[in-house]
N, C-alpha and C positions, 0 to 999 in steps of 0.2 A: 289326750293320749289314747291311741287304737293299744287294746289288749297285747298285739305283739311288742310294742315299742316298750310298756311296761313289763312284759316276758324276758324283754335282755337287759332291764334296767336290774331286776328283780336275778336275773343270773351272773351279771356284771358283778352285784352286790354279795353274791353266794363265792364266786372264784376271787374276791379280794380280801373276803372272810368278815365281810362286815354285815352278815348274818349266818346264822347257823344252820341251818338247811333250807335245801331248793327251795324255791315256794313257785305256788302255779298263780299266776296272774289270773286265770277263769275263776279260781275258787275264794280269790278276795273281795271282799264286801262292805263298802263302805257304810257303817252305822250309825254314823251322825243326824240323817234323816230319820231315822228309828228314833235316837236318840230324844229328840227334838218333840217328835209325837209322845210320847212316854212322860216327857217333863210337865206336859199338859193335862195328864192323867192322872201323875201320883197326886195325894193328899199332902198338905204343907206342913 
């Protein structure tokens, strides 16, 4: 998905009320890759 298509997924979901404010598709981040790196890092 190109950032606009999730832009009106993301406002679709704000005008049905099934999230609580706007949200900007540019400023979302996914951190599962982070996540991932980190798990290899911590001490067990």
């Amino acid at each position: 998905m190109n950032l606009e298509d999730v832009q009106e997924f993301l406002d679709a979901a704000y005008e049905n009320g099934q999230i609580q404010q706007k949200a900007n598709s540019r400023a979302l981040m996914d951190y599962a890759p982070l996540d991932d790196v980190l798990k290899t890092r911590r001490p067990k």
